[in-house]
C-alpha positions in Angstrom: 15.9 17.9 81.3 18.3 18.1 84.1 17.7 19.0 87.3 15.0 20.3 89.5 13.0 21.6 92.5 10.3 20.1 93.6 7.8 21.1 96.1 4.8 18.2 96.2 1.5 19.8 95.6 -0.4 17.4 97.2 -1.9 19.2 100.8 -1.2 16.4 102.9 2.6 15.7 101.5 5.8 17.7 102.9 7.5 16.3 99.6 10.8 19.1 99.3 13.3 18.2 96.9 16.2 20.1 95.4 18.5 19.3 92.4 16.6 16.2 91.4 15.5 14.4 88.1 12.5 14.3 87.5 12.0 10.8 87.2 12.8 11.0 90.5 9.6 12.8 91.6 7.8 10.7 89.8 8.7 7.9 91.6 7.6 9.8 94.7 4.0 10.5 92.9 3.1 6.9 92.0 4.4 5.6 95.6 2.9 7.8 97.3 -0.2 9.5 95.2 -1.0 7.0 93.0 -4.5 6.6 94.7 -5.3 10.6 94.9 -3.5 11.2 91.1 -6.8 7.5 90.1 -9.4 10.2 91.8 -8.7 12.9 90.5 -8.3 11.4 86.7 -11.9 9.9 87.3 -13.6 13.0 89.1 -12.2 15.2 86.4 -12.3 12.5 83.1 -8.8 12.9 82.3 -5.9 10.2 82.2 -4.0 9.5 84.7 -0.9 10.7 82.8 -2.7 13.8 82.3 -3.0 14.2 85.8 0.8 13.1 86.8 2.1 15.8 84.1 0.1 18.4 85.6 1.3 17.4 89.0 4.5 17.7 88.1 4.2 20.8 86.0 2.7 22.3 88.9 5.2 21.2 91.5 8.7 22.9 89.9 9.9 25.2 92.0 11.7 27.8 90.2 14.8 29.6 92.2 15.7 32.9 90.6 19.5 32.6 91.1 20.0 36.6 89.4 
């Protein structure tokens, strides 16, 4: 895909990252969220690849360069 911006949804996390992959943040998620991504797939009965994609989806940052 190339690379990204991320900005870590999660409330407690100062996660910033620029011009990343994003296996990169994903790395980040499962060291460091793996535990809040578990209860949130319970609480809300979805996978917990459900949850990371969402996550992640929701974490791009998109720059407008124009």
């Amino acid at each position: 895909m190339g690379l990204l911006n991320f900005n870590c949804i999660f409330p407690s996390c100062s996660f910033k990252c620029n011009n990343v992959e994003e296996e990169e943040f994903l790395k980040h998620l499962n060291e460091e969220h793996h535990k809040d991504m578990l209860d949130i797939s319970k609480k809300e009965n979805m996978s917990i690849k459900a949850v990371q994609m969402i996550t992640v989806s929701n974490s791009i940052v998109f720059i407008n360069s124009g």
